[in-house]
N, C-alpha and C positions, 0 to 999 in steps of 0.2 A: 218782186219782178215777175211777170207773167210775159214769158216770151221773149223774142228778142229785144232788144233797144237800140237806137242810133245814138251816139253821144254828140256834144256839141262841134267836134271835130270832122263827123260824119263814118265814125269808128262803129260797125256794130258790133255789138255786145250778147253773149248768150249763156247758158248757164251749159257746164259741161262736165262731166264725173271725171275725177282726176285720182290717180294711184288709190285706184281701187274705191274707197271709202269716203272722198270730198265732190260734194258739189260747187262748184268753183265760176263763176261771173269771166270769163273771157273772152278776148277780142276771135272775131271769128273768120275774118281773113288774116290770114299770118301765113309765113313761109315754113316750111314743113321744119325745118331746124337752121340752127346757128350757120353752118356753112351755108345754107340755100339762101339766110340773108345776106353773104358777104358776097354771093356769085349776084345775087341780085344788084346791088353797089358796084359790082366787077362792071357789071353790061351796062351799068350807069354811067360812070364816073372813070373808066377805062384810062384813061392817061392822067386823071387827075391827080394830087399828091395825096397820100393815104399815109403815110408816115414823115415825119423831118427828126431826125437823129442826129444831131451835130451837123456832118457836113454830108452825112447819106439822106437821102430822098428815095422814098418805093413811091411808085404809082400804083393805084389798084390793079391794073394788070399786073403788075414785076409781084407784089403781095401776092394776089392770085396762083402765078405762077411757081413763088415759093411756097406759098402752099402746099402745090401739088407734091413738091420735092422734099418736104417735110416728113408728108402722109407717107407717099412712097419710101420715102429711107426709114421710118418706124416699122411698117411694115415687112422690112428689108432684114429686118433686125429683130421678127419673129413679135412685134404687138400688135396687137390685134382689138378689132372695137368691143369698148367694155374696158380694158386697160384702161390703170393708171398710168399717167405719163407726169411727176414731179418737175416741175419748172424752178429751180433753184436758181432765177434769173432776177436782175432790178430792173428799172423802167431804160429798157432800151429795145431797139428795133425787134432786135430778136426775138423777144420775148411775144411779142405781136405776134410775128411767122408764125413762132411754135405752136403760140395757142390757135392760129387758124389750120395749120396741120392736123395737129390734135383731133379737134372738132371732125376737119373733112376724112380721118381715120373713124372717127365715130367711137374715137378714145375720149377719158374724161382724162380733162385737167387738173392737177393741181398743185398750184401756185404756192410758193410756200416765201415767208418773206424773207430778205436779206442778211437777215438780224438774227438769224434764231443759229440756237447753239450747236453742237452736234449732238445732242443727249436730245435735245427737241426734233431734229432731224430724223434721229433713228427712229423716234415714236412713231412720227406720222408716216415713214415710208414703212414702217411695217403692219401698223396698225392701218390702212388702206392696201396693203398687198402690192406695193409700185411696184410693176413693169419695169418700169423707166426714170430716169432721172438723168435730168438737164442741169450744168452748173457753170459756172464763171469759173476760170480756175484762180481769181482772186478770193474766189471763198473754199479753195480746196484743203484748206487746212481744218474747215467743220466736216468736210463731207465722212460721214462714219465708216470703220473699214468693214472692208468689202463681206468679211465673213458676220457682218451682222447687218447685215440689210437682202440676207440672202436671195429675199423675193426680185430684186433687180436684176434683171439679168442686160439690161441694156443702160451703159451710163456714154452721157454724150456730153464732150466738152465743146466751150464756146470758142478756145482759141485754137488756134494752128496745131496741125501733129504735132512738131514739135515740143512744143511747147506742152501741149494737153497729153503727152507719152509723159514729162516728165512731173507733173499735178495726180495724176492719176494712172498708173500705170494698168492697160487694159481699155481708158477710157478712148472712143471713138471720136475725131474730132466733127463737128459742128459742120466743116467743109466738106469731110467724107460721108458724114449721115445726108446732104444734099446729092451730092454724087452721085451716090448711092439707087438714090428717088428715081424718078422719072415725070417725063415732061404729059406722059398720058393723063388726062383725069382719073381719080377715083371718081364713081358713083356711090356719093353719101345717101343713100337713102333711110333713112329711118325717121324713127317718131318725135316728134319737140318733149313728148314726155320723158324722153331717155335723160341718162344723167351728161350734166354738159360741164360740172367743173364739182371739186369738192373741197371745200376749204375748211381750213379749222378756222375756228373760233378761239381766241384769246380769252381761254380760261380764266379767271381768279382763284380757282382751285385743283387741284390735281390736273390729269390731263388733259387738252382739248381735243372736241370733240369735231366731227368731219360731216360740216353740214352739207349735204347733198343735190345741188343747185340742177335744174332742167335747163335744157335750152325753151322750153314755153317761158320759164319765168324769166331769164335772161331775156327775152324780145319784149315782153308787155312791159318789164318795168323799164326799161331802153325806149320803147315806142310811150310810157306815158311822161318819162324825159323830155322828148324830143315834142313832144305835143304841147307841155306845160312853158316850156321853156321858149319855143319857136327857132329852135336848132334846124340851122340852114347847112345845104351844102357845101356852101361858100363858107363856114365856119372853119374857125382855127382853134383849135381844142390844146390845152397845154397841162400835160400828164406831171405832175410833180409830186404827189402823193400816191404810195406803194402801187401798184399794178397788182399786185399780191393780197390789196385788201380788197374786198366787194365795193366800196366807196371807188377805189379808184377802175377796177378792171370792169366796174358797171357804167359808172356816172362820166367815165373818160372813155375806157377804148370802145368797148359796147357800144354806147350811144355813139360815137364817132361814126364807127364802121356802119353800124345803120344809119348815119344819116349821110353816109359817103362823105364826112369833111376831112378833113387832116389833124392827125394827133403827132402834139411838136411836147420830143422827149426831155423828159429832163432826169435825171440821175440820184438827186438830191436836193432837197431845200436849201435855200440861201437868198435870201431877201431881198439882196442889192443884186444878185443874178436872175431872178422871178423878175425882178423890173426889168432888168436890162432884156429880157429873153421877152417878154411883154410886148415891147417895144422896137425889139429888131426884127421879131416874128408876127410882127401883127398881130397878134393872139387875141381873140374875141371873146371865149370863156375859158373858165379855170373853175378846178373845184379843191378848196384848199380849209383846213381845217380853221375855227373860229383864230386859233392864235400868231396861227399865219397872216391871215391879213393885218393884225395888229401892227407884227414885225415887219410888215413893207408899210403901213401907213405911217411908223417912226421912224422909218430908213430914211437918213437925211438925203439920199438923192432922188427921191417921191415924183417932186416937185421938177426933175431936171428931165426924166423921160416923155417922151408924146406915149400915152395911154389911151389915146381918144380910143380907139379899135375895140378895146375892152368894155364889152358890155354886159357881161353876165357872170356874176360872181355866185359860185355856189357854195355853202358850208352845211356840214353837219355835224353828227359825234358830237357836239357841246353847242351850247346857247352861245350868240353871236351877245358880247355886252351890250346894251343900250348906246354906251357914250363911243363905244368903238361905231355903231353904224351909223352914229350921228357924223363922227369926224371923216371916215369913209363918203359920208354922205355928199359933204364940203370938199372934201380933197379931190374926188372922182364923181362929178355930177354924173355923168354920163353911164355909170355904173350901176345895174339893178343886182341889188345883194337878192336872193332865195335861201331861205330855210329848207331844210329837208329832215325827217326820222324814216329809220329801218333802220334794219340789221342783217347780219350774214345771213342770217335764217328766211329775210323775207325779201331775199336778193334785190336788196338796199328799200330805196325809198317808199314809202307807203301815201305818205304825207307831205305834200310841199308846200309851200307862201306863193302867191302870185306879186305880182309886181307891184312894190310898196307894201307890204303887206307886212316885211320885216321893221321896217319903219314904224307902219301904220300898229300893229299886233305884234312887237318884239318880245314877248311871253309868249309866242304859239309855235310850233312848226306846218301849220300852214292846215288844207283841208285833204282830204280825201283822194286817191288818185280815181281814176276809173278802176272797176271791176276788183274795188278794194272794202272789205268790212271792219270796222272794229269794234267790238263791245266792251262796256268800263265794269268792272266786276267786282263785288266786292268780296272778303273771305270767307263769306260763306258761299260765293260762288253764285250770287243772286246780280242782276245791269242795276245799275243806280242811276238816280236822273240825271239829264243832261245837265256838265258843270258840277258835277258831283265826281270826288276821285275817288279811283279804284284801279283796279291790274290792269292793265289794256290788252285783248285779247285780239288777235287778228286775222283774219281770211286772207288769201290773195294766191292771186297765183303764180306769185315767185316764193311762197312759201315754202323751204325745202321737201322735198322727197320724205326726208328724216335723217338721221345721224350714220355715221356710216357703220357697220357692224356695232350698232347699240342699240337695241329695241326699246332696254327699258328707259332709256334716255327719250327718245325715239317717242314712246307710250305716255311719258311724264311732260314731255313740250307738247306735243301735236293733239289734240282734243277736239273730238267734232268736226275737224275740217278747220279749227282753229289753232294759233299760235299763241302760246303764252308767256308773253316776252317778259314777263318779271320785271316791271316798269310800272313805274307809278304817275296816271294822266287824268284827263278828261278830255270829254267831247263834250263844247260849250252846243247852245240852241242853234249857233250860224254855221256845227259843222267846224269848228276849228279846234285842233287835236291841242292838248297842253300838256307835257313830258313832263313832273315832278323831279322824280330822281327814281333812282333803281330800290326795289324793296329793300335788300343789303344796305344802301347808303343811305337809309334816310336814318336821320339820328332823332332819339326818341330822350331826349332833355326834363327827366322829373315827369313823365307822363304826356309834355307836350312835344308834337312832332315838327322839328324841325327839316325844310325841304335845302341840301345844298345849293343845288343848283339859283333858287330865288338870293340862297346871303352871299353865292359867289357873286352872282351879277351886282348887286349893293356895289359889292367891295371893290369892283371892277373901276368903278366909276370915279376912283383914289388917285392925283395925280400920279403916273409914273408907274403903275401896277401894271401888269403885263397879261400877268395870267394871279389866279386863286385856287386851292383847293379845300372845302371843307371835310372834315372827319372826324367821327366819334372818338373820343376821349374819354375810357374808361373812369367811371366814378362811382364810390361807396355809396355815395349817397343820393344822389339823382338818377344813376344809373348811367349815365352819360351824359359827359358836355361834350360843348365844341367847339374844335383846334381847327385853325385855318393857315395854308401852307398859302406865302405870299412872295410870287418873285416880282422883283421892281426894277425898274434903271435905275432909280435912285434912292435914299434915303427914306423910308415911310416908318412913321409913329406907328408903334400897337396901338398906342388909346387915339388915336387919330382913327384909325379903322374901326377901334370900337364904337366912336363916337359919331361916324358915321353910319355904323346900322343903327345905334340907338334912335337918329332920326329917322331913317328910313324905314324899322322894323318894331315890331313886336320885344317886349323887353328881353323874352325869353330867348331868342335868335341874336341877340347879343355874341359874339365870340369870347370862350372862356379864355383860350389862347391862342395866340396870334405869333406865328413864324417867319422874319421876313426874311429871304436871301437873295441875291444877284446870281443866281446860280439859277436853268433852267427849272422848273417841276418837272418830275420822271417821266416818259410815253413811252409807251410801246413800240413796236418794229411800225406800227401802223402811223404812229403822229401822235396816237390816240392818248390822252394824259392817263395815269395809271394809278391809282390811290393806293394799292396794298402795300409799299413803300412808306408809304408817309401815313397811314395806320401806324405800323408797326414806330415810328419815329415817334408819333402820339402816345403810343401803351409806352414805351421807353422815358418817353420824360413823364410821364404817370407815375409810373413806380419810382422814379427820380425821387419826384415831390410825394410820392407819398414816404419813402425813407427815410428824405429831410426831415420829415414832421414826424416820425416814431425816435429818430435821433433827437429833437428840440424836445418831446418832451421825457424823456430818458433823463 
């Protein structure tokens, strides 16, 4: 690139030095940060609905104006910009305010999910240094006490005094921190480079780690949403997946607020409820993990809601099956499913599908967004040709900052201006990215490498299979086979399933064992399915059979 460029959106594009040491492709009118885009929607869209929460409605004014009374009662309460402010909140209205107060304090957020324990609680409020912490006081029983989260010195609950005196004794209620505010603006001034939220990342091993998000990367990749997708003002955006993860506080409320549409809350997943809320709310898009859709296209009342309104179905975190977009496809004409890849780290999407493109390329997560790079690498750290796999390395500029107090973490991801997401892909000749599996999961079967994600989707295709998980299964002699976790509505044969890759696969990619139950597969606070579970389930019936067999021959 030599200079600036216009995209086909009429977006210019320029190259721009970012924390210090990255040269970084970004859009070059943008609003100075997060708040300045939401005052910009304020002067927009001024009485229109900005939030639907059960039976409460904000208008971006009434938001607006809690805002200001947010920023002002943080402030009130001795935080100050550059603080952390812990959102220990689920997807409800609140949670919106906070984070737009937040931001107009020029505090960083962070979101932390629903689901996490108190021993995960105390990590991350001490290992980011929180100011502040926000909580429901239906989760007052995690909140850790008070003499081990010392850095807090402001905790605000979301119900009534009363109530919130006797959850947390000391805690301020949620109505007194607004009180408190004032109806004056703050003047947010500062730079998109500053930090604008810090989330951890769901470890697989010891603790996680607090990726560092800008308000720059929070708008591009929001603004190349709203580009890719053709996200209107008139949109009904339907939040049902964490707020607390990057998928949902990017791809839901972000993109919402910039595009000034309405984000209609939901609390929790529930399939016959996701339809009925579909459909009472007019809801236009949604962004809902692959196994979610599965569970509203089996929900025997599918067929009883008007869906017409629903047009944009987003998924990511796992491969959408084949046979699921084909049925999707029949059931809701009217419906364009999109793919997406990223991660916390590269403040969500990088790559998306255009329309039909999941259909048309159900193997890809789609092409490029703007002002996005990826090189395919291989371990000796050399690009291999297009269609050839390797590590996928990435540029962009939602790339985080870095980790929060972890350098060497920090030094070991961020490389040249790039990310190295420990993911296993290719970039084919037409530009279209293909996600393997994670270095960690791919199973290496006698020498030959086995990709999960290619024998999950196979096995997807079994009448009555829901969801799959593959996982190495420890072995003397090959070094690894592979055991697949299979939840069903009904009834399914192992050697049925085996006998189904054996057509579709490579002999080798055969499953050695086959697990079926009616019972969910594990996820995470995020939706996100979780394999170190069902690892360990794997190595457990290993040594099973292998005892059985030093017992037989004994």
């Amino acid at each position: 690139m030599s200079g600036p460029i216009v995209t086909p959106h009429g977006d210019t594009v320029r190259i721009e030095a970012l924390y210090g040491d990255r040269l970084v492709p970004c859009y070059a009118e943008r609003p100075r940060n997060l708040d300045a885009m939401l005052r910009e929607s304020v002067a927009l869209r001024g009485d229109a609905p900005a939030i639907e929460d059960g039976a409460t409605t904000l208008s971006y004014r009434e938001l607006d104006r809690l805002a200001d009374r947010v920023a002002g009662g943080l402030a009130a309460q001795r935080v100050k910009a550059g603080d952390r402010v812990a959102l220990f909140v689920g997807n409800r209205f609140e949670f919106v305010v906070l984070l737009a107060g937040t931001w107009r304090l020029g505090a960083i957020a962070v979101p932390i999910g629903i689901r996490q324990s108190a021993e995960e609680l105390k990590y991350m409020l001490n290992q980011c240094g929180a100011a502040a912490l926000v909580f429901e006081a239906s989760l007052a029983d995690r909140l850790p006490r008070a003499e081990d989260i010392a850095c807090v010195h402001c905790v605000v609950c979301l119900e009534e005094p009363a109530l919130g005196a006797e959850v947390r004794p000391g805690a301020l209620a949620y109505a007194a921190l607004l009180a408190s505010g004032s109806d004056a603006p703050l003047a947010a001034d500062f730079s998109d480079m500053q930090p604008a939220c810090l989330m951890y990342t769901s470890g697989t091993t010891g603790h996680p780690k607090g990726a560092v998000l800008s308000h720059l990367g929070f708008f591009h990749t929001a603004r190349n949403y709203i580009r890719s997708f053709g996200y209107l003002a008139d949109d009904r955006m339907l939040l049902v997946i964490p707020a607390s993860h990057i998928s949902g506080l990017l791809a839901v409320v972000v993109v919402a607020l910039q595009a000034g549409a309405c984000l209609v809350c939901m609390r929790q997943f529930n399939a016959g409820q996701v339809l009925a809320e579909i459909d009472a709310r007019r809801i236009t898009a949604a962004v809902m993990v692959p196994a979610m859709y599965n569970l509203c296209l089996l929900h025997p009342d599918l067929r009883r809601h008007d869906l017409s309104c629903w047009r944009i179905g987003h998924f990511g975190g796992a491969a959408m099956p084949e046979i699921t977009i084909a049925r999707l496809a029949e059931a809701l004409p009217g419906l364009a499913l999109y793919n997406g890849f990223g991660a916390t780290e590269t403040t969500s999407a990088v790559s998306l599908t255009g329309r039909g493109d999941a259909a048309r390329k159900p193997d890809t997560v789609g092409t490029l967004l703007p002002c996005i790079d990826i090189r395919v690498l291989d371990t000796e750290g050399r690009e291999v040709a297009a269609g050839e796999s390797g590590e996928l390395w990435i540029r962009s500029p939602g790339n985080a900052i870095g980790y929060w107090a972890n350098p060497d973490a920090t030094r070991g991801a961020f490389v040249a201006g790039y990310w190295r997401s420990g993911d296993i892909g290719s970039v084919d000749a037409e530009g279209f990215v293909r996600v393997f599996d994670r270095i960690k999961d791919m199973i290496n079967r006698g020498g030959y490498k086995v990709y999960c994600v290619e024998l999950e989707n196979v096995i997807q295709r079994h009448p009555g299979v829901i969801e799959v998980a593959a996982v190495a299964s420890p072995c003397p002699v090959l070094g690894e086979r592979v055991h697949v976790f299979v939840h069903a509505t009904e009834p399914v044969d192992a050697e049925a399933v085996r006998a189904l890759c054996r057509r579709m696969l490579a002999d080798y990619k055969t499953p050695d064992f086959v697990s079926v139950s009616a019972a969910p597969l594990p996820r995470n606070l995020n939706g996100k399915l979780v394999k170190a579970p069902l690892r360990e389930q794997a190595l457990a019936a290993a040594r099973q059979r292998s005892l059985a067999t030093s017992e037989s021959t004994e």
